[in-house]
C-alpha positions in Angstrom: 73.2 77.8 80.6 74.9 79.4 78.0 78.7 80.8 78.4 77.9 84.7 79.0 76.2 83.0 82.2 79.4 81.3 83.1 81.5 83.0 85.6 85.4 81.1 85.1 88.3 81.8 87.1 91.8 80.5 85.8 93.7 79.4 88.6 97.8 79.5 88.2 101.1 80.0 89.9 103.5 82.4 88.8 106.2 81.9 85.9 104.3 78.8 85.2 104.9 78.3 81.1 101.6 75.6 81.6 99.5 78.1 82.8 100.5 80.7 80.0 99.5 78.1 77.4 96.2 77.6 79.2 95.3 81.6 78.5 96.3 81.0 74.9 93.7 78.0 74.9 91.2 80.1 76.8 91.8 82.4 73.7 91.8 80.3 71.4 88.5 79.0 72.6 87.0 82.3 72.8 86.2 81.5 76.3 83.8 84.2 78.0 85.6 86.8 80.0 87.3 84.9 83.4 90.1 86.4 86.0 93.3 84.8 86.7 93.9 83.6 90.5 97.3 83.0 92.0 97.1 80.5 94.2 100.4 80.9 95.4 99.4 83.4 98.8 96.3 81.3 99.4 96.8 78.6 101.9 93.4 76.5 100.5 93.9 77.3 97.2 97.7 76.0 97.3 96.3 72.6 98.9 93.6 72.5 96.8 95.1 72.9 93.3 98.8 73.1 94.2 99.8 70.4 91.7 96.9 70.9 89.1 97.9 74.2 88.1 96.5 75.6 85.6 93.1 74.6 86.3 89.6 76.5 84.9 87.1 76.3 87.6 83.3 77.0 86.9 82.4 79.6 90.0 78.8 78.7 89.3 78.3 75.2 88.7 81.4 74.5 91.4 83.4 72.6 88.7 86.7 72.2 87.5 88.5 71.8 84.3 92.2 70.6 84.9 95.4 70.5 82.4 96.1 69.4 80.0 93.0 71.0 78.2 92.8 72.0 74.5 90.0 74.2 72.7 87.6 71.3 72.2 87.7 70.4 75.9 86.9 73.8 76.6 83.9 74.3 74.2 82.6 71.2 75.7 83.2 72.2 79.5 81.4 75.7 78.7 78.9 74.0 77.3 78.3 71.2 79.5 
């Protein structure tokens, strides 16, 4: 699988200054397009990555990549 094939969701909280460096990563990286997710008004998402935040997830491999991360974890996540 290549990384246009890779569907990514960022998942954050709000104000978080961790989760603003993980974009700048993602940039960095030239990560394939992906969507931010608050988990803040999501009940499961709150439990599930509450104190993991930020956290890339791989929608379809069902995979996650957690912080800290820098641009050579994330070439190797995308590419794994």
């Amino acid at each position: 699988m290549n990384q246009g094939d890779c569907k990514l969701r960022l998942y954050v909280s709000e104000e978080c200054e961790l989760c603003d460096r993980a974009v700048a990563v993602l940039a960095a990286a030239r990560a394939p397009d992906f969507e931010c997710v608050c988990i803040e008004d999501d009940t499961e998402l709150s439990a599930r990555y509450g104190v993991r935040v930020p956290v890339l997830h791989d929608v379809s491999r069902d995979r996650d990549l957690g912080w800290p991360f820098d641009v050579g974890d994330v070439l190797r996540f995308l590419s794994a």
